[in-house]
C-alpha positions as CSV (number, residue, x, y, z in Angstrom):
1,X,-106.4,-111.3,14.6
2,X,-106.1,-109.2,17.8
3,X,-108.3,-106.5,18.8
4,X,-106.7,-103.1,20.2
5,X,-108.1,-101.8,23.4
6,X,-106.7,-98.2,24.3
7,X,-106.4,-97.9,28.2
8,X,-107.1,-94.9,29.3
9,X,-104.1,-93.2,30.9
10,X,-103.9,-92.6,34.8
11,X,-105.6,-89.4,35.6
12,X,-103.1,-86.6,36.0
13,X,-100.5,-89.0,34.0
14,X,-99.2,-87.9,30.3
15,X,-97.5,-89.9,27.4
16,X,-94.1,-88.9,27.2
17,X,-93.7,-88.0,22.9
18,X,-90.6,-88.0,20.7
19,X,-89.6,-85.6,18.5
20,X,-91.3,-86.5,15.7
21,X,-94.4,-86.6,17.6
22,X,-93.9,-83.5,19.3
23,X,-93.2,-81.6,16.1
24,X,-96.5,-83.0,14.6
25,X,-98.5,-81.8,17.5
26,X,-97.2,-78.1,17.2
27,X,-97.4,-78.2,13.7
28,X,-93.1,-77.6,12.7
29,X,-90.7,-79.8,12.1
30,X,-88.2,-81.9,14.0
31,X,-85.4,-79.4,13.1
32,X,-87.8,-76.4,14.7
33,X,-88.2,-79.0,18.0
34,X,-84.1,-79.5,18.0
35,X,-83.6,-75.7,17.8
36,X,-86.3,-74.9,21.2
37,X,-84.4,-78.3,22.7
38,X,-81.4,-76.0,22.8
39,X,-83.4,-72.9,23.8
40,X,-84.3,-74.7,26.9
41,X,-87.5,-76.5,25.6
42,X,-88.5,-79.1,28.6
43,X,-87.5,-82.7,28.2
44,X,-86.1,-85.8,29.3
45,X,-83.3,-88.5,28.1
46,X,-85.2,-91.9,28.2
47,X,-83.3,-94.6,27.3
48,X,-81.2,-92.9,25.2
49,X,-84.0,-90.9,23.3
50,X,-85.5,-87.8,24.1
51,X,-88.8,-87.2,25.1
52,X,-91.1,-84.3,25.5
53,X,-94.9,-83.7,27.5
54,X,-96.6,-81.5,25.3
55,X,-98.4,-79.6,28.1
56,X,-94.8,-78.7,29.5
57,X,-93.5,-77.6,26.1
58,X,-96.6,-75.5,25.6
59,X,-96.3,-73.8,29.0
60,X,-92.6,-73.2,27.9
61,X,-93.4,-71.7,24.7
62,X,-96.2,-69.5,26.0
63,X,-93.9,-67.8,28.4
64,X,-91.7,-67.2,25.7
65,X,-94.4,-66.0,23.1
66,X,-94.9,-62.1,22.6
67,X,-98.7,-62.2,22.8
């Protein structure tokens, strides 16, 4: 068997997430992420999927929050 070594990313670099991921780390689901994607939620087409950076999202939803 293998043994898994996590790399630390480059500094200032981010993993880009998929939805299911990005629902998970704001706690709602896919649906809820499909609904802000069509609000104008940040994120890209890569290779034919769509990706998010959750720091951009949060920035985006914070502007948008009533707090």
């Amino acid at each position: 068997m293998g043994r898994l070594i996590r790399v630390p990313l480059r500094p200032g670099s981010e993993p880009w997430l998929s939805k299911r991921q990005i629902a998970a780390h704001f706690g709602f689901s896919t649906r809820w992420v499909e609904l802000r994607v069509r609000d104008g939620m940040p994120s890209q087409m890569i290779g034919g999927h769509r990706k998010f950076r959750a720091t951009e999202c949060k920035e985006w939803l914070l502007e948008r929050s009533e707090v």
